[in-house]
C-alpha positions in Angstrom: -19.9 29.1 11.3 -17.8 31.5 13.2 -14.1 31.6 12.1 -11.2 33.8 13.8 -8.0 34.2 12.2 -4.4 33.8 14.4 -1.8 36.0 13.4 2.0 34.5 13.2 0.9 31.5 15.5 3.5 29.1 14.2 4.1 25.9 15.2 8.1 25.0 15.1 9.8 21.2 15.7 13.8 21.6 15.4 15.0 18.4 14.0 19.0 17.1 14.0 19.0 13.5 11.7 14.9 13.4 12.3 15.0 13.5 15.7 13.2 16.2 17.8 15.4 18.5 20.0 13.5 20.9 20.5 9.5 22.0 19.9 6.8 24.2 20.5 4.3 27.4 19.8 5.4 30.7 19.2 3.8 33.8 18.0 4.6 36.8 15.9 8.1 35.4 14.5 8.5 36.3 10.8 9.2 33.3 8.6 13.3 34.4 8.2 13.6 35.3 11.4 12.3 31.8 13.0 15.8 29.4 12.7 17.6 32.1 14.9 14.7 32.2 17.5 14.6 28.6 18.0 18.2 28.4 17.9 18.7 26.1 14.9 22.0 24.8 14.0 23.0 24.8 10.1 22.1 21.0 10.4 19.2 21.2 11.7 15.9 21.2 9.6 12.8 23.1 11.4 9.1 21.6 10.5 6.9 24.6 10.5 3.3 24.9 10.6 2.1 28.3 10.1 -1.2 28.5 11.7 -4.6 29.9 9.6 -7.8 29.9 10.2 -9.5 28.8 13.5 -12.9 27.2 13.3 -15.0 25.8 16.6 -16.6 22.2 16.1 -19.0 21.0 18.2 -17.8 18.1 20.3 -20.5 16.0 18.6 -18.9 16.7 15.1 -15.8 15.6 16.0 -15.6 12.7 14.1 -17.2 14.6 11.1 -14.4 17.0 11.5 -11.5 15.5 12.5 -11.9 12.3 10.1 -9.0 10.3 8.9 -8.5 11.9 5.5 -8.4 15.7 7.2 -5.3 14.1 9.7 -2.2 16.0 8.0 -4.0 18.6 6.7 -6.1 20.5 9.3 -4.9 20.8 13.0 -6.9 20.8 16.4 -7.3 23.0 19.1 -8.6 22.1 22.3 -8.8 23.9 25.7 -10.4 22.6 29.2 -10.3 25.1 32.1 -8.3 27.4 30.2 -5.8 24.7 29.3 -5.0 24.9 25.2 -3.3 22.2 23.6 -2.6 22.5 20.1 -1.7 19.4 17.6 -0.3 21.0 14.4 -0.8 18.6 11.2 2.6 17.7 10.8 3.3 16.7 14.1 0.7 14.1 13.9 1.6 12.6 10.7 5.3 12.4 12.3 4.1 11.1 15.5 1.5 8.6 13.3 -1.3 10.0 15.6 -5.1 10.2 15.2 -7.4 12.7 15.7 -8.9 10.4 18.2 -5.8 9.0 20.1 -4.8 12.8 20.0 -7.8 13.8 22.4 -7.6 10.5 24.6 -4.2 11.5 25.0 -5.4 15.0 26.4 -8.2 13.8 28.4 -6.0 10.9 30.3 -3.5 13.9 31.0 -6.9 16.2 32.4 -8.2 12.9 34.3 -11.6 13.9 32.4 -14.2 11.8 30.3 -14.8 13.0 26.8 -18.7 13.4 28.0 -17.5 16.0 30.5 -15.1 17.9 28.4 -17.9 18.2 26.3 -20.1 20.0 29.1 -17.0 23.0 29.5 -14.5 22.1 27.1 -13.8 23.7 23.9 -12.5 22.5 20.5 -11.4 24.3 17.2 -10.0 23.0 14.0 -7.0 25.0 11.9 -5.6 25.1 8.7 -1.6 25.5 8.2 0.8 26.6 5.5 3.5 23.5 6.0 7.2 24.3 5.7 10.4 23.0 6.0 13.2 25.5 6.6 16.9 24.0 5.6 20.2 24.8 7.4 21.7 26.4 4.0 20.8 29.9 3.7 20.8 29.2 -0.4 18.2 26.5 0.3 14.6 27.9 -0.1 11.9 26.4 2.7 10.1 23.5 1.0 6.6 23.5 1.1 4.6 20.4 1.8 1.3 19.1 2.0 0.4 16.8 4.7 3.9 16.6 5.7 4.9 15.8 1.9 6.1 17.2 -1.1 3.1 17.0 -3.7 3.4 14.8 -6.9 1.3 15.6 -8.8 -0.6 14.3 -11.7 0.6 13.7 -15.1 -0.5 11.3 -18.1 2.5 11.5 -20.1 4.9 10.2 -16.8 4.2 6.9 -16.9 7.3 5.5 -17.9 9.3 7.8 -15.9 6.9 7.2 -12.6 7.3 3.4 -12.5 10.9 3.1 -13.1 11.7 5.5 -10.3 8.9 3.3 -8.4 10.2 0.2 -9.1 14.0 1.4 -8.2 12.9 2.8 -5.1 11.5 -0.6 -3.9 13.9 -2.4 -4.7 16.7 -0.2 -3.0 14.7 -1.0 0.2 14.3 -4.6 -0.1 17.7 -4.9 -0.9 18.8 -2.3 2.3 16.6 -4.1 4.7 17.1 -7.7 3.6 19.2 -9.6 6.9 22.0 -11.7 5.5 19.6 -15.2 5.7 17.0 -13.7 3.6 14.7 -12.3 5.6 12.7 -8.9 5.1 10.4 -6.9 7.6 6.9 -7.6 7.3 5.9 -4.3 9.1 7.5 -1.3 10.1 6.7 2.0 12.1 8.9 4.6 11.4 7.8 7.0 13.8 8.7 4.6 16.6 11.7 2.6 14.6 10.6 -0.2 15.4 9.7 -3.2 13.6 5.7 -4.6 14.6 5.5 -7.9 15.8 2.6 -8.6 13.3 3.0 -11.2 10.6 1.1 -12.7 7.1 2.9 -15.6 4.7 0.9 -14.8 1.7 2.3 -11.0 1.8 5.6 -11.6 2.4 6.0 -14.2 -0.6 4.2 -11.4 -2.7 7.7 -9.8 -1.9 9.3 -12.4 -3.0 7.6 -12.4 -6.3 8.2 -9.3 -7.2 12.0 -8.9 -6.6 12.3 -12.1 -8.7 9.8 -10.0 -11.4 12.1 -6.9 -10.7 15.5 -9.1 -10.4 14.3 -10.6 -14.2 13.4 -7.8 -15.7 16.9 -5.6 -14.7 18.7 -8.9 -14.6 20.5 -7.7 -11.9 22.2 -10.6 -10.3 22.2 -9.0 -7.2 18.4 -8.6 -6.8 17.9 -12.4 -8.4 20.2 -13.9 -5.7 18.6 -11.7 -3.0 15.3 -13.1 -4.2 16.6 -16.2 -4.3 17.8 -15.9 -0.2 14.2 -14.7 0.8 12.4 -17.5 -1.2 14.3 -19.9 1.0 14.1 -18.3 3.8 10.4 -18.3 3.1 9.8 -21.5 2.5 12.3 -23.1 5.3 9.6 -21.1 7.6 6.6 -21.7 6.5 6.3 -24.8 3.9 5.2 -28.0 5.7 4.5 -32.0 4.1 0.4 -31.7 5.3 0.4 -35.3 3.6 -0.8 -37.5 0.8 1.8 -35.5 -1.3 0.9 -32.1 -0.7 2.6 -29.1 0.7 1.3 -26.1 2.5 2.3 -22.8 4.0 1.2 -23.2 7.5 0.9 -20.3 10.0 -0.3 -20.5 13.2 -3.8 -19.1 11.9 -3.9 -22.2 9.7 -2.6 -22.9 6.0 -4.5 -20.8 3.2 -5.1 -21.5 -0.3 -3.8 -17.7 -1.2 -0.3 -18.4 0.5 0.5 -22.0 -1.1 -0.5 -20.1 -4.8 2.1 -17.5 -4.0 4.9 -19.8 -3.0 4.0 -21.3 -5.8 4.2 -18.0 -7.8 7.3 -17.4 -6.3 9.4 -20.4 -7.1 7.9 -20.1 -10.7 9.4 -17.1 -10.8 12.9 -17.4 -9.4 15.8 -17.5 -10.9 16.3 -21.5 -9.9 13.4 -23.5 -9.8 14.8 -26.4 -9.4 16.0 -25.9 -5.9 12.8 -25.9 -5.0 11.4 -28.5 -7.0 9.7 -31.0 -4.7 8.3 -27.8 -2.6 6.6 -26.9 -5.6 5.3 -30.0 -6.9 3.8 -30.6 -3.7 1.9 -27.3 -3.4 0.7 -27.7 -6.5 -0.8 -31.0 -5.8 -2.0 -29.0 -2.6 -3.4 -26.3 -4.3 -5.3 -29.4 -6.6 -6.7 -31.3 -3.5 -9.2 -27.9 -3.1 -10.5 -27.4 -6.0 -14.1 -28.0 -5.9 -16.7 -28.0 -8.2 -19.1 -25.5 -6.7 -16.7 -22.8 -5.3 -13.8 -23.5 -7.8 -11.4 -23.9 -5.0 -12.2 -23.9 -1.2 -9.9 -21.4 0.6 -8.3 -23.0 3.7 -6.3 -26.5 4.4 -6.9 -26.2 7.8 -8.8 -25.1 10.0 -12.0 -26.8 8.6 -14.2 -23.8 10.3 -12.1 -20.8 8.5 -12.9 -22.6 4.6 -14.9 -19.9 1.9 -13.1 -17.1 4.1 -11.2 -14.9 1.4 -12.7 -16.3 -1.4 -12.5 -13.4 -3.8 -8.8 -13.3 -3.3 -7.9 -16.8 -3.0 -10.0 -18.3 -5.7 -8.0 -15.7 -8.2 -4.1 -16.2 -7.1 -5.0 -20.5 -7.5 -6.2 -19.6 -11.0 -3.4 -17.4 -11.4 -0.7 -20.2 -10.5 -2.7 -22.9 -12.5 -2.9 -20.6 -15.9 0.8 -19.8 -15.5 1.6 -23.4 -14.9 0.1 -24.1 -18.1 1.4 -21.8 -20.4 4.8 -22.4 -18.9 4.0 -26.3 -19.6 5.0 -27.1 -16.7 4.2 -31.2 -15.8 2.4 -30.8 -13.1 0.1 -28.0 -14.5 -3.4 -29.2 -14.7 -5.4 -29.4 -17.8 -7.2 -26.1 -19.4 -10.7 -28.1 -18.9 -10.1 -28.2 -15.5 -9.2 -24.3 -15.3 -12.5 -23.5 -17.4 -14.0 -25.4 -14.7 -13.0 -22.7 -12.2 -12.7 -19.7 -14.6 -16.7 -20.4 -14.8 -17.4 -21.3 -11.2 -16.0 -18.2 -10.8 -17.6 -16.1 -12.9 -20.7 -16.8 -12.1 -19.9 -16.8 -8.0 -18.6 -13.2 -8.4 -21.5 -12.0 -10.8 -23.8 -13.1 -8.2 -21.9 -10.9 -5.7 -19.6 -8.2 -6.9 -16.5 -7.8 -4.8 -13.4 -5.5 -5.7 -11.1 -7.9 -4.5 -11.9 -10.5 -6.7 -11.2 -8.8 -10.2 -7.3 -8.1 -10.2 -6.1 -11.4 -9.3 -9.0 -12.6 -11.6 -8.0 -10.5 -14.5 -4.6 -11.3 -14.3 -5.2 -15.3 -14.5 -7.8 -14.7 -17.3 -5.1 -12.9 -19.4 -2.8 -15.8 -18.7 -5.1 -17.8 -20.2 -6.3 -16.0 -23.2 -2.2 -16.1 -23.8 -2.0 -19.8 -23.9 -5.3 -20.8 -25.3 -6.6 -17.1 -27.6 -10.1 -17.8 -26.2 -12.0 -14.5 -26.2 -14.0 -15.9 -23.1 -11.2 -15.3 -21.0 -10.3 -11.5 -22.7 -14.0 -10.3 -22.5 -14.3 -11.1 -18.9 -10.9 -9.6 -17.8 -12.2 -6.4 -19.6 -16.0 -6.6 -18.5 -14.6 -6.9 -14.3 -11.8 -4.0 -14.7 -14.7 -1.8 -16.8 -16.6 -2.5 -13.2 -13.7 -1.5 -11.1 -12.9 2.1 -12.4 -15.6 3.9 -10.8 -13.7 3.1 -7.2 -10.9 5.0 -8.0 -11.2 8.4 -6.5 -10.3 11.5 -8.3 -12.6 14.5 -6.8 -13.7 15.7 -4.0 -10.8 14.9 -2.1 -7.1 16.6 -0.6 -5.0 16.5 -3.3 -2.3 13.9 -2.1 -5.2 10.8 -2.2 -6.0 11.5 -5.9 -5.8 8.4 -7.8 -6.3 6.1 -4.9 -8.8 3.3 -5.3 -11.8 2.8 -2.8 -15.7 2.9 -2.6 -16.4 5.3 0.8 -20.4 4.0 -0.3 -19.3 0.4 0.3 -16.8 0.5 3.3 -17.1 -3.1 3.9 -15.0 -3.7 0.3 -12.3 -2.4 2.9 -10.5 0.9 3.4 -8.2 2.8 1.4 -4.7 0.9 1.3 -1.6 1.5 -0.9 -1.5 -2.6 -1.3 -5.3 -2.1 -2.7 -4.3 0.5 -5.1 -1.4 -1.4 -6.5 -2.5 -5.1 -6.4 -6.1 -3.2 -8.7 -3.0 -1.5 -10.9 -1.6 -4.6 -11.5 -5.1 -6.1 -12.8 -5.6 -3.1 -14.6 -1.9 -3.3 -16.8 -3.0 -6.3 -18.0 -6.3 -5.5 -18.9 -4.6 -2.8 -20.9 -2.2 -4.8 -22.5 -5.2 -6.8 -23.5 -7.0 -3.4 -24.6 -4.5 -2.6 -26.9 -4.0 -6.8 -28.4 -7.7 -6.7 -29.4 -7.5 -3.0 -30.4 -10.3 -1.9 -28.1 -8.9 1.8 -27.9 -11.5 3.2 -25.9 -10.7 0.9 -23.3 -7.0 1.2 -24.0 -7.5 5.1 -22.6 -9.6 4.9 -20.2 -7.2 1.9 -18.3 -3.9 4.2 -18.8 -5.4 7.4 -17.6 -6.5 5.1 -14.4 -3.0 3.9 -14.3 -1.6 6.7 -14.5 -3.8 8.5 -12.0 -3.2 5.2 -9.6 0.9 5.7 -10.4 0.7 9.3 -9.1 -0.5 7.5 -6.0 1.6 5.3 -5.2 4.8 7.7 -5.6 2.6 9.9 -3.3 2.9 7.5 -0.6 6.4 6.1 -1.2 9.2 8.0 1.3 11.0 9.7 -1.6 13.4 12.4 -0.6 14.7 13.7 2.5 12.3 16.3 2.5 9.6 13.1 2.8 11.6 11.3 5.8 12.4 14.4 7.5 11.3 13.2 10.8 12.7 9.9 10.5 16.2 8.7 11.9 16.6 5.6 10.5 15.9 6.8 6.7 17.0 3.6 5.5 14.4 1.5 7.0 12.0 3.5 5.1 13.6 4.8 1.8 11.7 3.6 -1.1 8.6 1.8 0.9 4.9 3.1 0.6 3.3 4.4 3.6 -0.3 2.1 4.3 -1.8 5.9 3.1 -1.0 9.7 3.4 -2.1 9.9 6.8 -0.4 6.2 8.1 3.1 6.2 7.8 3.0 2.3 8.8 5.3 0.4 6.1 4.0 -3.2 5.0 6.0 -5.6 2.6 2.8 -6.4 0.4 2.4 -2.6 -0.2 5.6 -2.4 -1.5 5.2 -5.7 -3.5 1.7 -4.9 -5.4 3.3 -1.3 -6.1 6.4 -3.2 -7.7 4.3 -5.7 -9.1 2.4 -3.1 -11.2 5.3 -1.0 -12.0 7.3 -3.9 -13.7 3.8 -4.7 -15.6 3.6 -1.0 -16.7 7.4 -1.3 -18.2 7.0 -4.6 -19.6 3.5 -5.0 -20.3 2.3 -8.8 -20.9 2.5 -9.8 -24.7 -0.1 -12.1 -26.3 1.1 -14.6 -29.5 
């Protein structure tokens, strides 16, 4: 392949509290000499791509080419009728754009089809040194990858990695919490805007985990604000569906999955019994679908939408049944009647491996094994996290996605997501913690290098620093929260939860009598 070389073609973006004032290309500016051509103030910061080398790609490889991991890293090039538009990789993770909406874009503004750019049009991909250039003259430029500052990896971090996690989430749920309790479910930053888009099931995973992190500071602050959500919650979503059960009812319907989290939730807060008749009555909910073929059907209502999400469904019932139990609490249903489903579901799953099904799986089997010390329960847990480490990605791949956990061979186990990474980390801590109870230390490592691969991960993805949010104005929406992945900067509650959810398991692993 034919590759030319640019010399000094730099891309600059002059940005005053993340907003762009000014922008553009030029070409043959010296690093030091760039702030005073583009007229930078002191307070401004200046996002600089240097450009590198130039490569042309077929208009059939674009895909290839321009794929979703490569957004942030490589830049594109493309000229019509001696028009050239450039898209420098940081200004498309600022703007959140893909490679694909970034053509669209150019072909709505030519009035051409991508079929007849291809005839006469031209594309070429770039690499680019990324920079940011401070006001202070003492301040060195910051160099960053994919519009980040690099963490990289580290085994003996651990510790270290999921406290400053953990505080960092909970800074932003506390920042963005509204006086009643309520917290974003979704948020673009490069827009500021919050999305319209909701789910019940993820947003009392929030809840969870600030009662987990409000319990394991005890911080009275983060247990009341945990306290305001899971009634705000519930006052939303909980409904009487009847014959003594309760449900979380959206307008999709009322899932297994959310009715086990609410349950989860009130388990876990700091006052039960204010929500004592909500949760006797989703647990008698949760009850009413258990079934003796599936373990538990997965939708209330509608009828037509039952045995959807059964891998995660099926595990966070378990999970609220065996922690019922071992917290005796009266309503919790006999351990015959959880080996029911425990082996229902084994044999369901080991008929038809999923990835989704082993972390909320794992975590209910070591509930179990903590009440009862049957090795049934341990052994499986172990055997379906052994099965899950080969999906976590370590070569091969940009830097910045090391650590991450999905199967690019199976792409219908879903795509790469910071929730997916965390909510498998938080199998995976207890899976170690068992490890290291049954003093299986060849386990015991391989789980805590995975951990600690998947850690380096998650802080990749969490907005960090200023130097992370540099293009963002309203840095307190977004402080602390994980981007969906490198190259999406969309913020989601659940992503934040799993990734607290495993941290607080990583500083206070489970214990077993």
């Amino acid at each position: 392949m034919n590759k030319t070389t640019s010399k000094a073609l730099t891309w600059y973006c002059v940005r005053r509290n993340g907003v762009a004032r000014a922008n553009g290309w030029v070409e043959g500016v010296a690093l030091k000499n760039l702030r005073k051509h583009v007229h930078a103030r002191p307070v401004d910061i200046v996002e600089v791509c240097i450009a590198g080398e130039f490569s042309p790609v077929a208009a059939a490889q674009f895909s290839t080419v321009f794929s979703h991991r490569m957004r942030g890293i490589i830049g594109m090039e493309i000229t019509h009728h001696g028009k050239v538009t450039r898209f420098s990789p940081t200004r498309m993770i600022a703007s959140n754009f893909s490679f694909e909406r970034a053509m669209e874009s150019f072909l709505e503004r030519r009035g051409v089809s991508f079929d007849e750019f291809s005839r006469d049009g031209q594309l070429r991909s770039f690499t680019a040194r990324q920079l940011l250039l401070p006001g202070s003259k003492k301040e060195e430029p910051v160099s960053l990858f994919r519009g980040s500052v690099l963490v990289e990896p580290s085994a003996d971090a651990l510790p270290e990695r999921a406290q400053l996690l953990a505080d960092g989430i909970g800074k932003w749920f506390l920042q963005n919490m509204t006086a009643d309790g309520a917290l974003p479910y979704k948020y673009w930053p490069s827009r500021g805007k919050p999305s319209p888009a909701d789910n019940a099931i993820r947003r009392f995973l929030g809840t969870l985990s600030l009662a987990r992190l409000g319990a394991l500071q005890q911080n009275p602050a983060m247990r009341d604000a945990a306290q305001r959500n899971l009634r705000f919650n519930l006052n939303r979503y909980f409904e009487d569906i009847g014959e003594g059960r309760g449900a979380i009812v959206e307008k999709t319907g009322a899932k297994l999955g959310a009715a086990a989290l609410a349950g989860l939730a009130i388990l876990d807060s700091a006052d039960p019994e204010e929500f004592s008749r909500e949760l006797h009555m989703l647990s008698a909910g949760i009850a009413s679908l258990a079934d003796t073929r599936l373990g538990f059907r997965t939708f209330f209502f509608p009828a037509e939408r039952d045995g959807e999400n059964w891998n995660f469904y099926s595990g966070e019932a378990l999970l609220f049944w065996a922690e019922a139990l071992r917290r005796g609490m009266s309503f919790a249903p006999s351990i015959e009647q959880c080996v029911g489903v425990f082996k229902c579901s084994r044999k369901i799953h080991l008929e038809s491996r999923n990835p989704a099904f082993v972390p909320w799986h794992t975590q209910a089997c070591a509930s179990l094994f903590a009440h009862t010390g049957r090795h049934d329960f341990a052994r499986f847990a172990l055997e379906i996290s052994d099965w899950l480490l080969p999906m976590q990605q370590w070569d091969h791949l940009p830097a910045d996605l090391h650590g991450r956990f999905y199967n690019p061979k199976r792409p219908d186990f879903g795509p790469p997501h910071a929730a997916s990474t965390g909510v498998y980390m938080e199998g995976l801590a207890d899976a170690a913690a068992l490890a290291r109870t049954l003093g299986d230390t060849t386990r015991l490592g391989a789980y805590e290098q995975a951990l600690a691969c998947g850690l380096r991960s998650l802080r990749q993805l969490q907005f960090r620093t200023p130097q992370d949010t540099y293009y963002i104005s309203k840095k307190n929406r977004v402080l602390g929260a994980l981007r969906t992945e490198t190259y999406d900067n969309a913020v989601r509650v659940d992503s934040a939860a799993h990734a607290l959810l495993a941290a607080i398991k990583l500083l206070q692993p489970m214990e077993f009598d």
